[in-house]
DOGU-53211 format. One record per residue (C-alpha): x, y, z; chain; residue in one letter; residue number from 1. Coordinates in pm, 1 decimal. Example, Ala and Ser with C-alpha at 12.3 -4.5 7.8 and 13.67 -1.06 7.14 Angstrom:
BEGIN
PT      east     north        up  chain  resn  resi
PT    1230.0    -450.0     780.0      A     A     1
PT    1367.0    -106.0     714.0      A     S     2
***
This chain:
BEGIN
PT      east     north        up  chain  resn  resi
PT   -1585.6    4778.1    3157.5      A     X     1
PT   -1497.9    4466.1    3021.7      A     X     2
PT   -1131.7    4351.2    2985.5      A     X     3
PT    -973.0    4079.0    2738.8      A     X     4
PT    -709.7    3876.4    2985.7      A     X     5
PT    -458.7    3915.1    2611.4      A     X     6
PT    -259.6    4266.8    2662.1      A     X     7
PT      83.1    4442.8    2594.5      A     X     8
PT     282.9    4710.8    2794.7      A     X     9
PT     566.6    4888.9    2713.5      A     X    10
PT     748.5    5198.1    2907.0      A     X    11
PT    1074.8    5376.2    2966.8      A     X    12
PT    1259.7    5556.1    3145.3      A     X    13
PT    1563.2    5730.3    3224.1      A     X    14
PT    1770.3    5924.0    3486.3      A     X    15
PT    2166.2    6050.4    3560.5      A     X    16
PT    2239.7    5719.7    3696.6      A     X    17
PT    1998.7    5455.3    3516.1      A     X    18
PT    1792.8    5343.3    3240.6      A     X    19
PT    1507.3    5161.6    3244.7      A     X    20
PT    1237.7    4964.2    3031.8      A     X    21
PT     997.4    4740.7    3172.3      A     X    22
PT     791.9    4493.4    2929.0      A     X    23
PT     442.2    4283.6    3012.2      A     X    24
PT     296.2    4037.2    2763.1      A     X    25
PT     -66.1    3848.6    2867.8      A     X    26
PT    -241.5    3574.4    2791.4      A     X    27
PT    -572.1    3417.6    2945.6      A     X    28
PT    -486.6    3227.3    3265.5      A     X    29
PT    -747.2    3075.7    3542.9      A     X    30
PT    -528.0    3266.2    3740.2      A     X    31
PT    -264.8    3546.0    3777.1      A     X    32
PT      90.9    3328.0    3675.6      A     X    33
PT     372.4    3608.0    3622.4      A     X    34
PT     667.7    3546.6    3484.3      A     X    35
PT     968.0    3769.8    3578.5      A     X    36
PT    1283.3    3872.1    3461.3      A     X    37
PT    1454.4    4107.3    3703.4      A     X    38
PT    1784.6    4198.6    3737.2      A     X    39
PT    1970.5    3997.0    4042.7      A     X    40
PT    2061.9    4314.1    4223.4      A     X    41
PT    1692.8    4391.7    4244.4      A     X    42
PT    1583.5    4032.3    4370.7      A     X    43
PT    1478.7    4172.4    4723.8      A     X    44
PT    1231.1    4401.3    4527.6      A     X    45
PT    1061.3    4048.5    4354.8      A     X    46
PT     750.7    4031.5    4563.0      A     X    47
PT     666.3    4436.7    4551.6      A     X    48
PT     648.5    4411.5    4219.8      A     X    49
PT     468.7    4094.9    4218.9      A     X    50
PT     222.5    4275.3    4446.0      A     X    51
PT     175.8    4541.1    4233.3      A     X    52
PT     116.7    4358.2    3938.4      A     X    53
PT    -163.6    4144.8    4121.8      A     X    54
PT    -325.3    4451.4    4247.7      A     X    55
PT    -374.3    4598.2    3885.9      A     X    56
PT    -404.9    4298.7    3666.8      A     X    57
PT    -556.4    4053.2    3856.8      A     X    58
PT    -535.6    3726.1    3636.8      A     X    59
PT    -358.4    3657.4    3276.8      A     X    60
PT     -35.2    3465.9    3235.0      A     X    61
PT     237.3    3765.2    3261.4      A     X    62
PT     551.4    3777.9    3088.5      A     X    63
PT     731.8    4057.5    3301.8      A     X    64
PT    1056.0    4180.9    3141.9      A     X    65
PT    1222.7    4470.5    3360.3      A     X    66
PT    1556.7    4585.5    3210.5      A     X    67
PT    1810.0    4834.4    3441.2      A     X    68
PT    2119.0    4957.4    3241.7      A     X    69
PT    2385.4    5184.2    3471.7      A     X    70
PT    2467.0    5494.8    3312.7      A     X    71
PT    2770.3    5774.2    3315.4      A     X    72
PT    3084.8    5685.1    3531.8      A     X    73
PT    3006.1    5368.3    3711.8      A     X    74
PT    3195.8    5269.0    4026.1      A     X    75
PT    3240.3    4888.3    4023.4      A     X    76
PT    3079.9    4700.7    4348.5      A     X    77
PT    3372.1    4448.5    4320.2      A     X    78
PT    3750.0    4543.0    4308.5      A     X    79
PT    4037.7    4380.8    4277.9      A     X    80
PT    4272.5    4310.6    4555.9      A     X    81
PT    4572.0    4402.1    4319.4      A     X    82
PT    4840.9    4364.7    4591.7      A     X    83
PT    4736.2    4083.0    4711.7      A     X    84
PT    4726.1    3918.8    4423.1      A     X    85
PT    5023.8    4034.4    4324.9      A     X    86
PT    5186.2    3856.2    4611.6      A     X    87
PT    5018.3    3532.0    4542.9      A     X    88
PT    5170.3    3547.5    4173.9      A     X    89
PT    5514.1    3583.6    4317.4      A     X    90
PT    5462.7    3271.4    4574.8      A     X    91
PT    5308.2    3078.5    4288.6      A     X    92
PT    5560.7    3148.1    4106.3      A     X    93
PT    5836.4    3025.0    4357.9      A     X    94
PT    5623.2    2739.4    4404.4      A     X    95
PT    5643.3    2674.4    4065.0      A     X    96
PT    6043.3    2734.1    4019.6      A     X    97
PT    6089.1    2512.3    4330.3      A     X    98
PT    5908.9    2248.0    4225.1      A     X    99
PT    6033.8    2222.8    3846.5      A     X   100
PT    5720.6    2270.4    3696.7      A     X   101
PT    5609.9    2559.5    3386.5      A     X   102
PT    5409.4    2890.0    3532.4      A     X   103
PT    5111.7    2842.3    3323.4      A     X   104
PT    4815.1    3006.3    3484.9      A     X   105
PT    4947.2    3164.7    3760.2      A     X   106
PT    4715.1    3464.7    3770.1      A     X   107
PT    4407.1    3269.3    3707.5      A     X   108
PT    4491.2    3041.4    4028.3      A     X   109
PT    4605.7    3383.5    4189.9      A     X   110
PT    4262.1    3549.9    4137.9      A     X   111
PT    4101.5    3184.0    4345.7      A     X   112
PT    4296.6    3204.6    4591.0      A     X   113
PT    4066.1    3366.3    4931.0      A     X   114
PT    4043.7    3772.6    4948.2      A     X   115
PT    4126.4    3808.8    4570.9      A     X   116
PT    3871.8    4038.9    4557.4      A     X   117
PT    3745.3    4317.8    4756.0      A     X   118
PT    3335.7    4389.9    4823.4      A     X   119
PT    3193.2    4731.4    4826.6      A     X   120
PT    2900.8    4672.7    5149.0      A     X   121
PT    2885.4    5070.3    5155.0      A     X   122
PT    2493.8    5134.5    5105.2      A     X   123
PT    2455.3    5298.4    4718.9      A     X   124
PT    2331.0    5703.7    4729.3      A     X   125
PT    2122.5    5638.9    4435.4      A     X   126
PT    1947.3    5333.8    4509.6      A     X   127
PT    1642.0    5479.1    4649.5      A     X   128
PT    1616.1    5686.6    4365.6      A     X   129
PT    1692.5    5426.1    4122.2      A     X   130
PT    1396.1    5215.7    4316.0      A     X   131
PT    1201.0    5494.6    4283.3      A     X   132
PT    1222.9    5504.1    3897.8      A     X   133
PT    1188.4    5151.0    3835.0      A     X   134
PT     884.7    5131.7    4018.7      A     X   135
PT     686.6    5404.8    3789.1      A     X   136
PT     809.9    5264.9    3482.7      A     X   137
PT     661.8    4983.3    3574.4      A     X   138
PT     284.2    5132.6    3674.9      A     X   139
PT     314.9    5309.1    3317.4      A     X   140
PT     359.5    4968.4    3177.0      A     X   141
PT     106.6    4796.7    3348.8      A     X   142
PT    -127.4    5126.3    3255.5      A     X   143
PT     -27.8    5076.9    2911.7      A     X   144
PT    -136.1    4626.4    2925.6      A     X   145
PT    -430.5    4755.4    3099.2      A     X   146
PT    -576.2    4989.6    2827.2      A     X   147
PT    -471.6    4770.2    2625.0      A     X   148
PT    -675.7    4511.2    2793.7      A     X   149
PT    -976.4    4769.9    2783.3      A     X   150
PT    -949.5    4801.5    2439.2      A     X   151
PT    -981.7    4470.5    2328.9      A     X   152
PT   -1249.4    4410.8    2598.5      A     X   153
PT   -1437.1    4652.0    2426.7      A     X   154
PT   -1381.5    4429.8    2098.6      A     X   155
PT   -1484.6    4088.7    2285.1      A     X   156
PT   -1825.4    4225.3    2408.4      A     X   157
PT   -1909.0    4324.3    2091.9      A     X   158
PT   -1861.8    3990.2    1941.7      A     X   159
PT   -2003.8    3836.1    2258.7      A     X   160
PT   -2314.8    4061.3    2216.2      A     X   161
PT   -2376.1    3984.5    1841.6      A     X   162
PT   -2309.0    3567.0    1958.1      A     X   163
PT   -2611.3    3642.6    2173.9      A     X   164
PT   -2843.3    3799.7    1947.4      A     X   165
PT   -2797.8    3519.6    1701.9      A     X   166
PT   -2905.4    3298.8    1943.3      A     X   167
PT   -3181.5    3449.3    2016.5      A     X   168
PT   -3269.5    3510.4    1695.1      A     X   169
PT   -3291.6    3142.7    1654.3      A     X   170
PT   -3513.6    3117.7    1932.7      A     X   171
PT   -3784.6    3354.5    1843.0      A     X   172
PT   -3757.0    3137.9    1507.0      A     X   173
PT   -3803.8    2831.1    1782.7      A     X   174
PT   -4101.8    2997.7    1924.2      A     X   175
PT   -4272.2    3075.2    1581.8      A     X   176
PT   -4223.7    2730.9    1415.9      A     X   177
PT   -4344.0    2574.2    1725.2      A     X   178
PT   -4756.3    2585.8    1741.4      A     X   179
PT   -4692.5    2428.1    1399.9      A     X   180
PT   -4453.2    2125.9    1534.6      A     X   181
PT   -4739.8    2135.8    1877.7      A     X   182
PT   -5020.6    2071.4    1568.3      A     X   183
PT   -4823.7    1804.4    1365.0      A     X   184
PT   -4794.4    1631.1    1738.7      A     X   185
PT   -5161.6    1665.1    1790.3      A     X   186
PT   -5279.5    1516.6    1442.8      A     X   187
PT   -5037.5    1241.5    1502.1      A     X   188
PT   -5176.9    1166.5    1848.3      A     X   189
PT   -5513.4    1176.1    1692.1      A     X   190
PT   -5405.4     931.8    1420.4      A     X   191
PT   -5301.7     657.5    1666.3      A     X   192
PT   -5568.1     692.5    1901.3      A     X   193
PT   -5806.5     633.5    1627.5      A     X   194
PT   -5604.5     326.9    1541.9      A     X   195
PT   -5585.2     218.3    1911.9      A     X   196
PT   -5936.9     248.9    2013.8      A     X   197
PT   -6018.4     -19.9    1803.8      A     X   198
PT   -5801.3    -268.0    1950.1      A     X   199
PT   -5944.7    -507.5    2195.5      A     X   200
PT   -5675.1    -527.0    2449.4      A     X   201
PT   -5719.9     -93.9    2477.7      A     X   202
PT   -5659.5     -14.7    2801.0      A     X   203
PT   -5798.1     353.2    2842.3      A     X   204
PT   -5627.2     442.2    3189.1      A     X   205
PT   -5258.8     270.4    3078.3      A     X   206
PT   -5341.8     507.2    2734.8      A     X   207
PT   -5412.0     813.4    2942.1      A     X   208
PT   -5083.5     770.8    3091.0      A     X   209
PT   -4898.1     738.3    2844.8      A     X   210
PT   -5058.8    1039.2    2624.2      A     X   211
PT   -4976.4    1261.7    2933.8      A     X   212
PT   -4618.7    1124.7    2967.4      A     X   213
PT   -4566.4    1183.3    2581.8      A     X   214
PT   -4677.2    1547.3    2612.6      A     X   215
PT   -4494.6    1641.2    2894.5      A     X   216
PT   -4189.7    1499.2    2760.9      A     X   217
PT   -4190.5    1668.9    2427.6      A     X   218
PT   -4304.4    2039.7    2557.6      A     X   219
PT   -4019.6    2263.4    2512.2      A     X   220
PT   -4253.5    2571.5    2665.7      A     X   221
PT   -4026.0    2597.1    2984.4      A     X   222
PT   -3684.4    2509.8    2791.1      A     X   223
PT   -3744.4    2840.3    2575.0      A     X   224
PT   -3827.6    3083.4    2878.2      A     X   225
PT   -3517.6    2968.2    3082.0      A     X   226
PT   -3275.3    2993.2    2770.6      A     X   227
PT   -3467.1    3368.3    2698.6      A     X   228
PT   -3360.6    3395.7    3112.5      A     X   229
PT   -3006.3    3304.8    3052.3      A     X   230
PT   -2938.3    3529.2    2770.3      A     X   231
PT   -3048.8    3840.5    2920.2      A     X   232
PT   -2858.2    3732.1    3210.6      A     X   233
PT   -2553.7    3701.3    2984.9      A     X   234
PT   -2601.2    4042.4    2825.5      A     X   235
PT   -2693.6    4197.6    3188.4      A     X   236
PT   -2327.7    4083.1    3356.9      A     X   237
PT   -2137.3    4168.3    3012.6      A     X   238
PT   -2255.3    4528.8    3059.7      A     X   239
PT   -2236.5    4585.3    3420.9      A     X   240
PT   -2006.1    4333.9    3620.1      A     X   241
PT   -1605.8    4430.0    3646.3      A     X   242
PT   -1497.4    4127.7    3548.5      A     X   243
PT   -1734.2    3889.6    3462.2      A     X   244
PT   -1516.4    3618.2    3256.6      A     X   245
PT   -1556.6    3352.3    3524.3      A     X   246
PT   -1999.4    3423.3    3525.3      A     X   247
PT   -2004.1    3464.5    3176.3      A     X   248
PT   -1863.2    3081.5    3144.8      A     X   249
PT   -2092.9    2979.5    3393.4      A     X   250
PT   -2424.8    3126.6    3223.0      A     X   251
PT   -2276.5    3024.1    2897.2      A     X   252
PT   -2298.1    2639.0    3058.8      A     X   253
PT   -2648.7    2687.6    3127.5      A     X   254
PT   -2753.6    2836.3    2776.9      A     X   255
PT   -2590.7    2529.4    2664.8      A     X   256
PT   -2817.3    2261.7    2867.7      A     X   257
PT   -3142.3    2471.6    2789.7      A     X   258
PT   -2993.8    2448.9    2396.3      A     X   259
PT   -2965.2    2085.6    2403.8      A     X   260
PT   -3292.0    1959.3    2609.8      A     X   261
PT   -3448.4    2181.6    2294.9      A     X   262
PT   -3308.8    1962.5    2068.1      A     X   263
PT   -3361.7    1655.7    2225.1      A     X   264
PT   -3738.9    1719.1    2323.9      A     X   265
PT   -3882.8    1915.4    2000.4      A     X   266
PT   -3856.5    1611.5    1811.9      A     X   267
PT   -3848.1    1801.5    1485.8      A     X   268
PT   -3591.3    1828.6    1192.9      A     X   269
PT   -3692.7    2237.3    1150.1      A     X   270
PT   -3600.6    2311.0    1545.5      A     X   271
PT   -3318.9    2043.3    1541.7      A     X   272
PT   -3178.2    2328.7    1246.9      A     X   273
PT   -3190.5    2592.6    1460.2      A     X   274
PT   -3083.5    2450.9    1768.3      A     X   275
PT   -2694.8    2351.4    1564.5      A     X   276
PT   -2703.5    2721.8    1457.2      A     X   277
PT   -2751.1    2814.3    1833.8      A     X   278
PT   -2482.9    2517.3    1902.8      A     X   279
PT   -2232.9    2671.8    1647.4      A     X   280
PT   -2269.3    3048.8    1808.9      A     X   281
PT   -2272.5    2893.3    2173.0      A     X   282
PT   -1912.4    2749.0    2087.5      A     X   283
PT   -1794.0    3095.5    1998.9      A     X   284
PT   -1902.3    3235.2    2292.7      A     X   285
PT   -1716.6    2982.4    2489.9      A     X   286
PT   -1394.3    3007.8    2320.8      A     X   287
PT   -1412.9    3374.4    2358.8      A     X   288
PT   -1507.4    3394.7    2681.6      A     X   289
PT   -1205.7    3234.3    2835.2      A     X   290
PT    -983.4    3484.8    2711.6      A     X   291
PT   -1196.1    3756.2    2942.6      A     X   292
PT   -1098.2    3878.0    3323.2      A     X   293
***
């Protein structure tokens, strides 16, 4: 199924101790570029989630957003050392008398000074549970940016589909106004040979050489069955390759040099029409197939 690289995700969740929402915005990237917003006490968790979102969404330029909120009675991580501090206040404050000077900011320099604080290292009961949420939250949000994703795949290949039957509409146009363009090229050859054959300096081997070279150089016989080539080729990997964006570009280059040694060959102002109309649909397909994984 084919999958537009643009997407948006959105989930949450919620449990005694947490809550928790997870956002992902894409865009079309060469290659997967995620950009996260975690909470710092989840930093160890970065590249599991980076994993995760590699394994399901493969390329795009991903704007991440994972929001944890505590819930219910929380128990700070970080208390204060209140008697402690409370004896630094009263030495700064001696400090202060004995040295004649006001007591301005006592408690801020108290709450400096080293062991102000006290750290809670005991491991938290709900952390694996809390882990454990955040981590399906986020695989509902990266389901929801990947149907997403499907759905306006499903958009793209039918634009990319109609691109491609213009174009070939153009060239069964090519292939019908050619035998005409092949006869104006013959009566014209005729014309000059007439006019040549009388010259005295006519050189009939340097003439057959040239006749041959001009032929070859404005047949366009081989042109048309490549560019017929490429364009099922196109429509063949839309329908059945996983993610074709990178191929699709590829063939698209090649419908585009077939396109052009048309136009430069046919020598004819009716072709050289249809060949800007294949140009101008060739340019959409191009622009839209960037945006495809």
């Amino acid at each position: 199924m084919l999958k537009s690289m643009t997407g948006f995700g959105f989930a949450k969740s919620a449990s005694a101790t947490v809550n928790v929402s997870v956002e992902i915005r894409s865009l079309n990237s060469k290659t997967l570029d995620v950009n996260l917003r975690l909470p710092k006490n989840y930093s160890d968790k970065e590249l599991e989630i980076r994993n995760l979102l590699n394994q399901n969404l493969e390329r795009g330029k991903l704007s991440v957003s994972i929001d944890i909120q505590a819930t219910g009675e929380v128990k700070p991580r970080v208390t204060v050392n209140i008697p402690l501090v409370k004896a630094y206040c009263q030495q700064l404050r001696q400090a202060a008398e004995a040295a004649g000077v006001t007591e301005s900011d006592i408690l801020r320099l108290a709450m400096q000074l080293p062991d102000a604080y006290s750290y809670d290292t005991a491991p938290d009961e709900n952390a694996a549970a809390d882990w454990m949420l955040v981590q399906e939250t986020l695989r509902q949000a990266v389901q929801a940016c990947d149907e997403f994703r499907a759905k306006e795949g499903g958009e793209l290949a039918a634009k990319l589909t109609g691109y491609i039957q213009r174009i070939q509409q153009n060239l069964l146009a090519v292939n019908a106004h050619d035998p005409e363009r092949l006869q104006l090229i013959r009566t014209r050859i005729r014309e000059r040979i007439a006019e040549t054959v009388t010259d005295e300096h006519f050189d009939p081997n340097r003439f057959e050489q040239e006749l041959i070279y001009y032929i070859e150089k404005l047949d366009i016989s081989e042109e048309k069955v490549r560019l017929q080539l490429h364009l099922d080729h196109f429509l063949e990997v839309l329908r059945n390759d996983a993610a074709p964006g990178k191929k699709l570009n590829f063939i698209a280059q090649e419908i585009g040099r077939e396109i052009n040694t048309i136009g430069s060959k046919a020598n004819d102002a009716t072709i050289q029409r249809l060949v800007v109309e294949m140009k101008d649909e060739l340019e959409k397909i191009k622009e839209q197939s960037l945006n495809i994984l």
